[in-house]
C-alpha positions as CSV (number, residue, x, y, z in Angstrom):
1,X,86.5,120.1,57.6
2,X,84.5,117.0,59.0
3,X,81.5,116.3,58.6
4,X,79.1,117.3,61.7
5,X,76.0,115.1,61.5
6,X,78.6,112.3,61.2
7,X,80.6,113.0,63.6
8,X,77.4,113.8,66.1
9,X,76.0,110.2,65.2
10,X,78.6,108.3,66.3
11,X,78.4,108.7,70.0
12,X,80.0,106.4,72.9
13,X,78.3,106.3,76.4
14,X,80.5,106.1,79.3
15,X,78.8,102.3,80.0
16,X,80.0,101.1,77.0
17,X,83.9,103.0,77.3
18,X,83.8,101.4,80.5
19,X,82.5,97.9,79.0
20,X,85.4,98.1,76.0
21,X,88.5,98.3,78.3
22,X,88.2,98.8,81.9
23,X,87.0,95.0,83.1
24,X,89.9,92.8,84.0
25,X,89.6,90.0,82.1
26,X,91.2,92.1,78.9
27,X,94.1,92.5,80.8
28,X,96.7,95.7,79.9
29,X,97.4,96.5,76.3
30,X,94.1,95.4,75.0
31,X,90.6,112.1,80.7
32,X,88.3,115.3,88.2
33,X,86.2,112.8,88.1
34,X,87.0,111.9,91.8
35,X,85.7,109.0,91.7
36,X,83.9,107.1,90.1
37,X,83.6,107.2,86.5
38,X,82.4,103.7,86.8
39,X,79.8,104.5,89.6
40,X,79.0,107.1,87.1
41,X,78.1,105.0,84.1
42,X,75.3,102.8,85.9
43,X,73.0,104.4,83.0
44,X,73.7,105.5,79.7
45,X,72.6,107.7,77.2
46,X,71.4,105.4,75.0
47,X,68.0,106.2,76.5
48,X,64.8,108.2,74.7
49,X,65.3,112.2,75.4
50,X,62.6,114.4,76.4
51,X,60.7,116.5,73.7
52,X,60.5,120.0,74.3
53,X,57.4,121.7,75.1
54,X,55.6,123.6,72.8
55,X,57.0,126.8,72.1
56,X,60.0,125.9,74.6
57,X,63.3,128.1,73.8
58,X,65.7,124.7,73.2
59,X,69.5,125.3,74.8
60,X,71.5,122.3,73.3
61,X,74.5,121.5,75.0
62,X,78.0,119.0,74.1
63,X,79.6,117.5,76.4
64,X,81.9,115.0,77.2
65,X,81.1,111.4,77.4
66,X,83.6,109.7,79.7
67,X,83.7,112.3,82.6
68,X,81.9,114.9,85.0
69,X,78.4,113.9,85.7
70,X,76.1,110.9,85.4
71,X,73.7,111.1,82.3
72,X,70.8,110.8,84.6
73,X,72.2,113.5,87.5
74,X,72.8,116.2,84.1
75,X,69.0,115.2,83.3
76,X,67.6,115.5,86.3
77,X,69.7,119.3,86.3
78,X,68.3,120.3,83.1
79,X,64.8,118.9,84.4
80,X,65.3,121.8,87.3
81,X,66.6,124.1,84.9
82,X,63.7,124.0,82.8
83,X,61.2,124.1,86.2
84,X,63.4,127.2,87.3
85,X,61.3,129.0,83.9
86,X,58.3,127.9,84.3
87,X,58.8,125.0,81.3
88,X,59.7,127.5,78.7
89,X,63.7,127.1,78.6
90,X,64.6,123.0,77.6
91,X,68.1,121.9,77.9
92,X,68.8,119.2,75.4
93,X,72.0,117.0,76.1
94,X,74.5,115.3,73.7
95,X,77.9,113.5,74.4
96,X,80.3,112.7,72.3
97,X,84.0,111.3,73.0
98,X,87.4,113.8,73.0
99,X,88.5,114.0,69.6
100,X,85.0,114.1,68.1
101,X,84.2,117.0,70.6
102,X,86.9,118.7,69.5
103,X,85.9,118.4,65.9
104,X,82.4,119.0,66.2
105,X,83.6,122.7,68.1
106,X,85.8,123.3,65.3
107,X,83.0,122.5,62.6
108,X,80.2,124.6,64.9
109,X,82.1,127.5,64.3
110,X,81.3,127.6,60.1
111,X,77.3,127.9,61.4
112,X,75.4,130.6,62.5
113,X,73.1,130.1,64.4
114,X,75.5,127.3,66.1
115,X,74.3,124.3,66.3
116,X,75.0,124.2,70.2
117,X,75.1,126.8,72.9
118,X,76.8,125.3,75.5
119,X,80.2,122.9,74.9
120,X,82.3,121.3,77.3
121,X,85.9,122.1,76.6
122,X,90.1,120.9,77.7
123,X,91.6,123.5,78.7
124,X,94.2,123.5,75.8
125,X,91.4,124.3,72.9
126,X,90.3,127.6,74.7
127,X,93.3,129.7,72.9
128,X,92.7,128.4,69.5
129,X,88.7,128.5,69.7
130,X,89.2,132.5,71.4
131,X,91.6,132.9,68.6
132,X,88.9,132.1,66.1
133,X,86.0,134.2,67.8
134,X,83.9,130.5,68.7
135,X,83.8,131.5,72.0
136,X,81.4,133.9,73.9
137,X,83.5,135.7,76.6
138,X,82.7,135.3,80.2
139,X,84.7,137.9,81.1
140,X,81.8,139.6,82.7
141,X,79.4,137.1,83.5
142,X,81.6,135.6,86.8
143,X,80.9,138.0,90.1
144,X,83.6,138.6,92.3
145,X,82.3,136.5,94.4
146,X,82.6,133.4,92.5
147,X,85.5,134.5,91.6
148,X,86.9,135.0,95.5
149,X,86.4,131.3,95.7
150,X,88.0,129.9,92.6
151,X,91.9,129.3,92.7
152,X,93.4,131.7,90.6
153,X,94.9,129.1,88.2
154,X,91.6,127.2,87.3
155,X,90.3,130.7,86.0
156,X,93.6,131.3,84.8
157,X,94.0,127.2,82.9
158,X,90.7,128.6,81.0
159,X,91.8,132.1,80.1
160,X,93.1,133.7,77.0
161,X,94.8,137.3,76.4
162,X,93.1,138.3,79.4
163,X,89.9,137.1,78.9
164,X,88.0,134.2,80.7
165,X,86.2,132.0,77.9
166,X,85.2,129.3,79.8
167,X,84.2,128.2,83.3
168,X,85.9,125.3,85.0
169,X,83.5,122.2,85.7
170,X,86.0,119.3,86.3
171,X,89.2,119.6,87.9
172,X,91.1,116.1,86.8
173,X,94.9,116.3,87.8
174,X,97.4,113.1,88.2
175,X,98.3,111.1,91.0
176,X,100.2,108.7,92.3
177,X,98.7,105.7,93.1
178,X,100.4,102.8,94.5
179,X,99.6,99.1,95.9
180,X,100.4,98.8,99.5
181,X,100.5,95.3,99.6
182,X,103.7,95.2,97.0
183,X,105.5,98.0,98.7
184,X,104.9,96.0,102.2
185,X,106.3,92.6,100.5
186,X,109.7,94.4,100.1
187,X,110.2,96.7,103.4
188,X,108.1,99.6,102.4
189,X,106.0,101.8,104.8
190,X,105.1,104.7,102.9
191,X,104.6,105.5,99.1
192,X,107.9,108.0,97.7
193,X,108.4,111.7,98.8
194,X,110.8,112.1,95.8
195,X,111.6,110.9,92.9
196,X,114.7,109.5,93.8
197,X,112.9,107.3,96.6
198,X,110.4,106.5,93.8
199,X,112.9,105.1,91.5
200,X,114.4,103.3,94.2
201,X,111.1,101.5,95.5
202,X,110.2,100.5,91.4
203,X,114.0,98.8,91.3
204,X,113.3,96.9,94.8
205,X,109.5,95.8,93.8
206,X,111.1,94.9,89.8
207,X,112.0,91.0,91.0
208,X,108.3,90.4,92.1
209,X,106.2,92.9,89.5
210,X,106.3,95.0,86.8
211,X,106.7,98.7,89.4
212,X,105.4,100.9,86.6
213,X,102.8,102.0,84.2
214,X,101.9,105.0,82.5
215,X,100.1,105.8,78.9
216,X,102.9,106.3,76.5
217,X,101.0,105.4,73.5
218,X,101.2,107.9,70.9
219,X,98.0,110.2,71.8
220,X,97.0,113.2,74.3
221,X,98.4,111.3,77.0
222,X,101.9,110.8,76.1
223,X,101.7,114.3,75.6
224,X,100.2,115.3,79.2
225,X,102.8,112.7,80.8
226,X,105.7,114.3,79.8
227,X,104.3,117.4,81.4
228,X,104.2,115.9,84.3
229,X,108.0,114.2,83.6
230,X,109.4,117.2,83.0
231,X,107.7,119.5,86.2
232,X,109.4,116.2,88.1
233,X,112.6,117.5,87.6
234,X,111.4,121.3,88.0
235,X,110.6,122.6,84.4
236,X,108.4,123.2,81.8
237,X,108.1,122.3,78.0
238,X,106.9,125.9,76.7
239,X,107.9,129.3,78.1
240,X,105.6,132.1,78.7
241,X,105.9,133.4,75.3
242,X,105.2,130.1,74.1
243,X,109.0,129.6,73.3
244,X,109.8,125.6,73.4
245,X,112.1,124.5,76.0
246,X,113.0,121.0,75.0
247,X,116.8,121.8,75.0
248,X,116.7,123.0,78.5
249,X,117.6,120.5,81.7
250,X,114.6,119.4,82.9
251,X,112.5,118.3,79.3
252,X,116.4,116.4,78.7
253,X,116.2,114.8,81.9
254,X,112.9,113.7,81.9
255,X,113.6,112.3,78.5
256,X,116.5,110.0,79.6
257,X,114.3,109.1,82.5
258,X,111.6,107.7,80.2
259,X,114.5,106.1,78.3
260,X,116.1,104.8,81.6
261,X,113.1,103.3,83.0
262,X,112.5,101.4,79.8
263,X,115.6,100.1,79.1
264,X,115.8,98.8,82.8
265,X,112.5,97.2,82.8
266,X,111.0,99.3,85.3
267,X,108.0,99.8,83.2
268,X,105.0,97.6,81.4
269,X,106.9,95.6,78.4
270,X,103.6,97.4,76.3
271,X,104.2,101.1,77.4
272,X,104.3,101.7,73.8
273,X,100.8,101.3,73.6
274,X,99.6,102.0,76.6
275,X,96.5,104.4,77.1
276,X,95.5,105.6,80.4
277,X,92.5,103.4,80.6
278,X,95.5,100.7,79.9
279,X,97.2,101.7,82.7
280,X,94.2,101.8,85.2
281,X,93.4,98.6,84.3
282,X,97.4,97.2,84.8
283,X,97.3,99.0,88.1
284,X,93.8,97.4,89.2
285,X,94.4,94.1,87.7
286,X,97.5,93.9,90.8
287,X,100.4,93.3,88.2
288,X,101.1,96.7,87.9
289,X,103.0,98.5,92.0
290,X,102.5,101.9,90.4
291,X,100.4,103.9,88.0
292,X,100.2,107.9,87.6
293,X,97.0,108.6,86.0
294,X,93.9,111.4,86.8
295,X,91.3,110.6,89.2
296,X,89.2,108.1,88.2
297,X,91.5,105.5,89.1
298,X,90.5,106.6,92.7
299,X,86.7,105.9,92.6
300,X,87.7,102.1,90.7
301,X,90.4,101.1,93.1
302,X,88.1,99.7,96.1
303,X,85.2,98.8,92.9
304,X,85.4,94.8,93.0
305,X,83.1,95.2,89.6
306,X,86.9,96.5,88.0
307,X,89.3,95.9,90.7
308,X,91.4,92.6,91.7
309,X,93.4,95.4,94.5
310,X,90.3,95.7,96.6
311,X,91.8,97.6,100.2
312,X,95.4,97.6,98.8
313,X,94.9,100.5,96.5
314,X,96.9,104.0,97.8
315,X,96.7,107.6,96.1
316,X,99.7,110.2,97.1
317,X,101.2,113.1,96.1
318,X,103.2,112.8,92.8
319,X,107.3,112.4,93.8
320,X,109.3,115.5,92.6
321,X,113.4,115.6,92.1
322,X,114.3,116.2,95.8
323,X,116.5,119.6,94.3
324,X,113.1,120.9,93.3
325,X,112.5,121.6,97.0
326,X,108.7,120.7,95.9
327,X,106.3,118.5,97.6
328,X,104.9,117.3,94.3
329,X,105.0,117.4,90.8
330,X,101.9,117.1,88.2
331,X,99.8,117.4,85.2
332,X,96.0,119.0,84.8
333,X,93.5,118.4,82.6
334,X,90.9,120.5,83.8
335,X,87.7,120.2,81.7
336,X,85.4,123.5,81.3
337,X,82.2,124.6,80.0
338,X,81.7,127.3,77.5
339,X,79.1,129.4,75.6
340,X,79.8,129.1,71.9
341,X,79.8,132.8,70.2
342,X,77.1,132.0,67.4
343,X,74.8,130.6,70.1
344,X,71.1,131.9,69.3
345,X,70.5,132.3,73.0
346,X,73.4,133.4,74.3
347,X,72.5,135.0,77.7
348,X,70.4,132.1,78.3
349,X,73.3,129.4,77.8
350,X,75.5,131.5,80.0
351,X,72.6,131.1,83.1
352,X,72.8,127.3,82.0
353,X,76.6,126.7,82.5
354,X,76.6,128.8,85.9
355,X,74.3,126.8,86.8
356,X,75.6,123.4,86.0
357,X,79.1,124.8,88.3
358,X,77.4,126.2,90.9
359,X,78.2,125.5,94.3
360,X,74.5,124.5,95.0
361,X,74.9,122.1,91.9
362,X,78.2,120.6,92.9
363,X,77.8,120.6,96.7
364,X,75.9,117.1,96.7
365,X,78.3,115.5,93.8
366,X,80.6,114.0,96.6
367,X,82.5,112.2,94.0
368,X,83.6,114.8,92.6
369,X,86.2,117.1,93.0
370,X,84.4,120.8,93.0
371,X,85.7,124.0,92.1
372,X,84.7,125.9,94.6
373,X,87.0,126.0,97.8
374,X,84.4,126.6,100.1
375,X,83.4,123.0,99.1
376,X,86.6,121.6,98.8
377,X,87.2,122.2,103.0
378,X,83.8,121.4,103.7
379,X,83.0,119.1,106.1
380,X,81.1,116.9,104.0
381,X,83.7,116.7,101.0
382,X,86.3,115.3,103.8
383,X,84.1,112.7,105.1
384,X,82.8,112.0,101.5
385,X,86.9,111.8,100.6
386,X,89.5,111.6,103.4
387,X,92.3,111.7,101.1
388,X,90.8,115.2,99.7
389,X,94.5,116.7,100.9
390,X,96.5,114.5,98.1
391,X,94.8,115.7,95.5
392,X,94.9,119.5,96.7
393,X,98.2,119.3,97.1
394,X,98.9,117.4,93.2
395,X,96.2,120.1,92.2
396,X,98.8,123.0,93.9
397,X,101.7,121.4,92.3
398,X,100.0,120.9,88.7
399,X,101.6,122.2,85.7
400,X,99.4,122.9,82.8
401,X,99.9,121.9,79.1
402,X,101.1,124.8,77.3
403,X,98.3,127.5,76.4
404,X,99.1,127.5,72.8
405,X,96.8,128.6,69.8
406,X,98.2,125.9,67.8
407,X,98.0,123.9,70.6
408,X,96.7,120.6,69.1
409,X,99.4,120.8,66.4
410,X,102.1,121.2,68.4
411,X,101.0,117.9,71.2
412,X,100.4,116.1,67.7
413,X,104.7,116.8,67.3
414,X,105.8,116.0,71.1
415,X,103.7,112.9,70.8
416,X,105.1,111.9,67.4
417,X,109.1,112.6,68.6
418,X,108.6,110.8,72.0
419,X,106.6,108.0,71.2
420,X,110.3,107.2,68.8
421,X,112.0,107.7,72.3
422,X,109.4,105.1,73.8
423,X,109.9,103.0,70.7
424,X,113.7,103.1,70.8
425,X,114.5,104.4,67.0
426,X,116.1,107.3,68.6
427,X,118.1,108.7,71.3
428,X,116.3,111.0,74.1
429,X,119.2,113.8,73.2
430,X,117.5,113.7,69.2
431,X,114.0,113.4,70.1
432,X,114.1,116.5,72.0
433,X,116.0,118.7,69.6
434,X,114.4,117.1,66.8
435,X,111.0,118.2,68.4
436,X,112.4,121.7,69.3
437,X,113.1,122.1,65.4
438,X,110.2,120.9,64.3
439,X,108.1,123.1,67.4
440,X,110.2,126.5,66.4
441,X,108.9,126.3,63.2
442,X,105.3,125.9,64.0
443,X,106.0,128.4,66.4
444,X,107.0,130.8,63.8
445,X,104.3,129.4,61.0
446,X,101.4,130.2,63.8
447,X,103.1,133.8,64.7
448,X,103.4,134.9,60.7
């Protein structure tokens, strides 16, 4: 088990994630933050916290460092929160970056009283952290009318054996986005409505730029692309049952696709190691006619502090097979908020996270995409994002990553079996199988 006072002193600000990889000059190869993460990072965290009053009750809340809100915008939040009790409720605020979050959950759970109340979560940790009583369920804490104006699935993405354990906060999902100018320079109007007219726009644009690039490096990414690959050609990786379906059609066809677009140079020559802030940067640097990726390529594409495609950046829906009969395929990675179960103030820390996803909250955070559909058809959310409709409809079309108690093990196997497919040591056909061997028996290992 790590340790947690290490892993809570190494902490990354968003400024300085930014700083590492997103400016052009490092070029390529070196996770609904609508938009921008970079407008988001003008101020970091590196800055002196408020002390508590004196006999303040202290609500300490994790979250993540690289998306949802400015540092400043949660401070000024908890600053209401604590005015909203008369000074005698404090909300102190700590970041830290995915995998440490992860970790520091896991390790949470040995300690009671928990050292946090309040965590941000991915959706794919909610099973095994339920699983392991860490969470505090919310089953009861979300009215009907909140829940009248949540899509079923984001309640859903953060539910476990019928149980809501966490509350959505940031809805990220993939898009396509695409450089006008390049699709203009060889007779294209309109970005793809399928993914055959996809693949046939990345072979024209090949003789003038590289069409392609996605994060097939061997982490979360790879995992949550082939997601996406796979719902492209109308399937999933995992059944209901949790079942793996590598063997079936669409995971096979999304495998030689991968393979296909590799071996015909239709992607980045370093795919291999490709991240998704990799790709952004590709895509924004103008060498680079396509990049799927979640949405804070959106707020960087018209950013000229990060971007060399100033007015020639395009989002649309994500392509589907046209015998899908779908308007668009994707991916989420919705990111939620969550009361841990050994939380000494537990009714307290579930005020705090309705709160922080209330509509009154998220109404004024135009750059991001809210939770709430009331917000999302609002007036102000379409002038604040006129292409609001692309990512409802990628959102409507998202597949999740499977809901898994073992979750984390079994994306540490697809990424290890398809980064050798990126690589070349093996064929699409074994990847696949070899996965689905090695995924039936973690299956069964997890079910025993």
């Amino acid at each position: 088990m790590p340790d947690t006072r290490a892993l809570l002193s190494r902490r990354y600000s968003r400024r300085s994630f930014l700083d590492r990889g997103l400016r052009i000059g490092i070029g390529v190869g070196g996770g609904v933050a609508l938009a921008s993460m970079l407008d988001a990072c003008a101020t970091g965290s590196g800055g002196t916290a408020p002390t508590p009053p004196p006999g303040a009750t202290v609500i300490r809340s994790l979250l993540f460092d690289q998306v949802g809100y400015d540092p400043t915008v949660l401070q000024s939040l908890a600053n209401k929160f604590r005015s909203l009790h008369d000074n005698k409720v404090f909300v102190s605020i700590e970041t830290a970056h995915y995998r440490e979050l992860y970790e520091s959950i896991l390790a949470a759970g040995l300690s009671k009283p928990s050292p946090y109340d309040v965590v941000a979560l991915d959706q794919v940790w909610v099973p095994e952290f339920a699983s392991r009583k860490q969470l505090l369920s919310l089953k009861d804490q979300i009215p009907d009318d909140a829940r009248s104006d949540l899509l079923p699935s984001l309640l859903d993405a953060f539910s476990y054996k019928g149980t809501t354990w966490a509350m959505p906060q940031v809805l990220n999902v993939q898009s396509l986005y695409y450089n006008k100018s390049q699709l203009k320079a060889v007779g294209f109007v309109d970005p793809p409505k399928t993914l055959e007219e996809w693949y046939s726009q990345m072979t024209a644009v090949r003789q003038r730029i590289t069409p392609f690039i996605d994060s097939w490096a061997q982490d979360e990414g790879l995992t949550s692309d082939f997601v996406r690959l796979t719902a492209q050609f109308g399937g999933d990786l995992f059944d209901a049952a949790g079942k793996p379906l590598l063997q079936q059609q669409p995971a096979q066809r999304a495998a030689a696709f991968m393979r296909q677009l590799i071996d015909e140079h239709l992607v980045a020559a370093d795919i291999a190691a490709s991240t998704e802030p990799d790709a952004m940067r590709g895509f924004l640097a103008g060498g680079v006619a396509f990049n799927t990726n979640w949405n804070f390529v959106w707020g960087s594409m018209n950013d000229s502090t990060y971007s060399r495609i100033l007015g020639q950046g395009g989002v649309a829906p994500i392509p589907a097979a046209a015998s899908t009969g779908k308007p668009a395929a994707s991916v989420s990675g919705f990111l939620g908020l969550g009361v841990l179960a050994n939380s000494a103030h537990a009714e307290l820390a579930v005020e705090w996270l309705r709160y922080l996803t209330s509509p009154e909250v998220q109404a004024p955070q135009t750059a991001e995409l809210p939770i709430w559909t009331s917000l999302q058809n609002s007036a102000e959310m379409r002038k604040a994002n006129p292409q609001i409709n692309v990512f409802l409809t990628n959102l409507a079309n998202a597949r999740p990553r499977p809901k898994l108690v073992h979750y984390v093990e079994a994306s540490s196997v697809l990424q290890r079996h398809l980064h050798d497919l990126v690589l070349g040591t093996v064929t699409p056909s074994k990847a696949m199988a070899d996965a689905q061997a090695e995924l039936v028996a973690l299956q069964a290992r997890f079910a025993s």
